[in-house]
N, C-alpha and C positions, 0 to 999 in steps of 0.2 A: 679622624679619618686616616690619618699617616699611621694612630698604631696601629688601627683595625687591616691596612695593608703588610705593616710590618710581623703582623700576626698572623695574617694568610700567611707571608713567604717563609714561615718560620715553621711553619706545622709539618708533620713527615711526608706526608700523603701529596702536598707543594712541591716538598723536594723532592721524591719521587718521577713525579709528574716531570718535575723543569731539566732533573740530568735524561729521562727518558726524549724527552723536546729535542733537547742540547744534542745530543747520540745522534739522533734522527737527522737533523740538519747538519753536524757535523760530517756522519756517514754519505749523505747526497752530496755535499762538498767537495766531497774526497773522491767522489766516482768521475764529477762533473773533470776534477782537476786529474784524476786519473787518464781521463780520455784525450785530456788536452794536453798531458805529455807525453803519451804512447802514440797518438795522432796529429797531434798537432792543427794546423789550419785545413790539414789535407782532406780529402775523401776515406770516411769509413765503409769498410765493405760491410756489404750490406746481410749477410749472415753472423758478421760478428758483432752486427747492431742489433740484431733479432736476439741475438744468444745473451746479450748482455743486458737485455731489458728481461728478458725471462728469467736470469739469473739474480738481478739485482735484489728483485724482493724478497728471494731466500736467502743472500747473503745479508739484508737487513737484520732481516728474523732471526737468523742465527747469531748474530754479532751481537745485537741486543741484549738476546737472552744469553749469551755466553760472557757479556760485564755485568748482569742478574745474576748467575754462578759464581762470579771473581768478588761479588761485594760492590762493584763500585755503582749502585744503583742507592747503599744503603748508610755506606760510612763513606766517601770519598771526600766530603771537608773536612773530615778525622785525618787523616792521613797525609804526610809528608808528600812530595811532587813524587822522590824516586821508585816507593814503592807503587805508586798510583800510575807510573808511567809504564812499571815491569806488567802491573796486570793488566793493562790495556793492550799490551804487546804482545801477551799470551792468548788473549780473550779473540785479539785478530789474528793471530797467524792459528788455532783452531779454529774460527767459525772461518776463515778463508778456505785453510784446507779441504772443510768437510763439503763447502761449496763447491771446490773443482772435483771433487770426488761426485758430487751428487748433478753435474751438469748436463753426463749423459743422461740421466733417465728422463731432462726437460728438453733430450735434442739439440743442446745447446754447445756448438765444438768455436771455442773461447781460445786467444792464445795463451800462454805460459805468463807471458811478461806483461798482461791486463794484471790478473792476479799477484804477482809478486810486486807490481807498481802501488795497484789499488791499496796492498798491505800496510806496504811502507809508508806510504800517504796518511792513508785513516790512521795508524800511529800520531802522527807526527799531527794530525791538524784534531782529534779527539783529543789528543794531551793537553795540546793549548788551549782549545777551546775550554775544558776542564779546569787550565790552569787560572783566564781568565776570568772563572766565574767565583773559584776561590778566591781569588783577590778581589774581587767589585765584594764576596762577600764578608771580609776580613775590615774593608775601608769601610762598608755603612754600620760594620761593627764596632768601629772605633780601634781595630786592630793595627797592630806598626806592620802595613804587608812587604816593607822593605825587609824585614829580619827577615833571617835566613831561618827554616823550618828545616828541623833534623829528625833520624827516628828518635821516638822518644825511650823513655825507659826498657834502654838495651844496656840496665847495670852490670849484667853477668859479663861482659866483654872487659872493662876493668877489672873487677871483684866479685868472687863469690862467698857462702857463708859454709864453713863444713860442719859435721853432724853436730860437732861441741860449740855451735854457737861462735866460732871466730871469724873476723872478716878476714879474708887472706885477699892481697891484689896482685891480680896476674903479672907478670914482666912483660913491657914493651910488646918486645918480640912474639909473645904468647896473645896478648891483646891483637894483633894485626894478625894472626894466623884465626883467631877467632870471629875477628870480623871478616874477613874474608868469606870464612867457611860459613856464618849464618848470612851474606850475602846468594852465596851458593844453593845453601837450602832453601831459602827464601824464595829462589826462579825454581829450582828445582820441584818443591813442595807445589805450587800452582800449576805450573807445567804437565806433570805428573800426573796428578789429581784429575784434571782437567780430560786428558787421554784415558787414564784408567776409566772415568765415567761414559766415555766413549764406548772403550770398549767391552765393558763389563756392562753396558747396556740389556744386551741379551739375556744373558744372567738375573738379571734384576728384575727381569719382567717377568721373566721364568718364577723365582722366586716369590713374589709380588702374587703370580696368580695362585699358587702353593698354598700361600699363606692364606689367603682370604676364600679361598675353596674349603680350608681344613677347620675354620673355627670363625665366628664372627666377631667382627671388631675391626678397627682399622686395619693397614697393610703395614703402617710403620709404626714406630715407638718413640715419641718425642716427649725427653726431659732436659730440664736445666739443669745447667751443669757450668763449674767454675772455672774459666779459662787463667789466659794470661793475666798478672796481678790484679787478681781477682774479682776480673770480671765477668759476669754470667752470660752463657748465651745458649741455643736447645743445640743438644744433637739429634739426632734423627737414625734410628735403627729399624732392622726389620723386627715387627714385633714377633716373641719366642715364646710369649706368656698369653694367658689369657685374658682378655679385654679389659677385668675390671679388677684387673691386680694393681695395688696401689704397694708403693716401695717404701711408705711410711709408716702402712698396718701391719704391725708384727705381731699382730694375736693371729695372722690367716697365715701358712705358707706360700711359697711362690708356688706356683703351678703351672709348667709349661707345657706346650703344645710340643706332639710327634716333631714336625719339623724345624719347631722352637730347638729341641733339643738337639739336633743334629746342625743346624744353622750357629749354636754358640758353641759346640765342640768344636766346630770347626773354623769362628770368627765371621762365617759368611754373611751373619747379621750385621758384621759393620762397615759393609761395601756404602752405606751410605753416607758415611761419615766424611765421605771423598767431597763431599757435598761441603762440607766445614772446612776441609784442607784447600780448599779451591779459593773460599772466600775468605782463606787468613786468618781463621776463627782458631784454626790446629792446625800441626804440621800431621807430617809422615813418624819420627819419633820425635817423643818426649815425653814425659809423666800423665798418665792417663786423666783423664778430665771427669773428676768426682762432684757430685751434688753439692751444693752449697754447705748441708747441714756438716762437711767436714771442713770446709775454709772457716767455718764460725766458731768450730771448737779446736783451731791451733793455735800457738803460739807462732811469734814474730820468726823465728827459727823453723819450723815447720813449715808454715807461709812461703820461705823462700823458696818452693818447690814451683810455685807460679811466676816466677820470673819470665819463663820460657814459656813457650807454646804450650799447650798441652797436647801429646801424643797418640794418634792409632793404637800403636805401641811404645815403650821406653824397655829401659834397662830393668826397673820392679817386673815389668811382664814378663823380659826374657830369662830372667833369674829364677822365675816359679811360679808367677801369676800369684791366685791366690791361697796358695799353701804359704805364703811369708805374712808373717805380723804387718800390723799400719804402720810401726815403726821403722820396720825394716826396711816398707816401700816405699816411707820416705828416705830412711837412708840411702836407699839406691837413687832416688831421684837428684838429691844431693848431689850423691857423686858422678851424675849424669852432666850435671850442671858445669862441676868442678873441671871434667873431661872433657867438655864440648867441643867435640873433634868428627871431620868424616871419618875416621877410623873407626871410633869409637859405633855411630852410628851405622857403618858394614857390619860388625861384629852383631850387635844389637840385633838386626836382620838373619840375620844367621841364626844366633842363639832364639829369637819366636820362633822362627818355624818346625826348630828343635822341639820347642815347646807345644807348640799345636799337634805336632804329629803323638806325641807322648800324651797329650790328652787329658796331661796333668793340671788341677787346680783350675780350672775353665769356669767354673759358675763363683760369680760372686750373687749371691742372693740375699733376702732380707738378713736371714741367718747371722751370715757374715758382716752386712754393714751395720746392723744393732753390735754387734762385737766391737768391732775397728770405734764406733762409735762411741761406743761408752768409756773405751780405754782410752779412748783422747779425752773424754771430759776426765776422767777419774785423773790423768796424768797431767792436763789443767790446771784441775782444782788443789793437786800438789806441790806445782809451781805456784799459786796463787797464794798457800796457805804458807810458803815457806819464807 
């Protein structure tokens, strides 16, 4: 009986279920406690009790599905307290915002300081709530929930590896300036992400009905693809090709659609990738996030290029996309690594858009990845053989 329970609360579809529970009750919590500090024992007027019951169930709805966008629906007992607490802070202070914004159309005239209270609350009482549920789950796991949980494998901030395979370790000084600034990215990248999908809505739907007017087949393009050390997870593009192009069969060529083509000239295929930077899967830069079949054919040395997020864009993109060798783009990635600086990251911005508008090197298609492909195994098999 106790495993067949332990095997319920263990399945995803459970957890799923129980952080969705958890939100719900937490969010009603936090309204209940919102009201009783903004008002106290006193009388509520009686329009801004009307506006608040109309508004409540959208601000559910939106909050909800705005920690379903941050991740924290799917990995939240992966993850350390502080990043867990920065995306719950982003997740409410967007679905808060987009609530006072949407109050007039439910006739709902709400003060300033419900909203900025209720914010600051549902932070503070979703985190715990969150927190306590990690630890009850850590203690029937047999875990020590007294350690202190850090992020984990953020090697690059001591040491990284350069193109010849040396470890070099950053200095002190160099180490704190890098943590700092992947703390930064870190708010910034969700933040970001989060708004852009906001506002780039439009756009998307625009797009979305382009696509699926112009050829049949899905609207979007979802493949797997190698993230941070080395693990897999899909990204989601607008689909450029047609339906039943497969990126494995290199006896057929790619064949894209009118709008395919003008959608990857110009990147606009991967407005949904905002989707992945939102939920920590990717940043804003860093090395672009390739299929599996090239994490399987490097070397320990090459590999190091997943340390780090993987990127919308990096340095390999804004250097020439794909007119440079696989080797070059890992070189570049490397010393993306080695730089890890907001300077570096300005520049990098600068130099894609340079890049987009020149038009250069835009399609990586089967072509190209059977190429890149076969010269990592051939350069493989020459390390292997030597």
């Amino acid at each position: 009986m106790m495993k067949k329970a332990k095997d319920f609360f263990e399945k995803e579809s459970t957890k799923l279920v129980l952080f969705i529970v958890l939100d719900i009750i937490s969010i009603a919590i936090s309204t209940l406690a919102t009201l009783w500090i903004a008002y106290g024992m006193g009388k509520m007027p009686e329009e801004i009790a009307k506006g608040i019951f109309k508004v409540a169930p959208i601000l559910l709805i939106l909050t909800v599905g705005a920690y379903g966008v941050m991740g924290l629906h799917t990995t939240m007992w992966e993850h350390a307290s502080a990043p867990e607490f920065i995306n719950i802070a982003i997740a409410n202070i967007t679905a808060t915002y987009i609530a006072f914004t949407l109050q007039g159309i439910v006739d709902a005239k709400i003060p300033n300081k419900f909203f900025l209270i209720h914010c600051a609350v549902m932070t503070i009482i979703v985190g715990a709530t969150r927190h306590l549920y990690r630890t009850w789950r850590r203690v029937i796991n047999g875990v020590d929930y007294s350690r202190s949980r850090k992020l984990k494998d953020e090697s690059y901030i001591k040491s990284y590896y350069n193109i010849k395979g040396e470890l070099k370790n950053r200095k002190l000084s160099k180490q704190i300036r890098v943590k700092i600034f992947a703390v930064i990215k870190y708010v910034f990248d969700r933040t970001m992400a989060t708004l852009g999908l906001i506002i780039a809505s439009p756009i998307m739907v625009v797009i979305a009905i382009i696509v699926k007017l112009e050829s049949k087949g899905p609207i979007f393009f979802k493949q797997e693809r190698t993230g941070k050390n080395g693990n897999n997870f899909y990204i989601y593009k607008f689909r450029t090709m047609v339906a039943d192009n497969d990126v494995h069969n290199f006896d057929v060529e790619d064949q894209y659609t009118r709008i395919g083509n003008f959608l990857r000239k110009t990147s606009l295929d991967e407005i949904p990738q905002l989707f992945a930077i939102a939920s920590g899967k990717m940043s804003f830069i860093g090395p672009r996030p390739w299929i599996p079949d090239y994490y399987a054919n490097m070397d320990k040395i090459q590999r190091q290029r997943y340390i780090v997020r993987p990127g919308l864009t990096g340095l390999a993109q804004a250097m020439g996309r794909n007119n440079l060798t696989i080797f070059k783009k890992i070189e570049y990635d490397l010393i993306y690594i080695k730089n890890y600086s907001l300077a570096q990251d300005l520049l990098i911005i600068l130099w894609t858009i340079k890049t987009i508008l020149s038009k250069k090197g835009a399609e990586a298609g089967k072509t190209t990845i059977r190429a890149e492909l076969n010269a990592l195994k051939r350069k493989k098999a020459e390390n292997e053989g030597a």
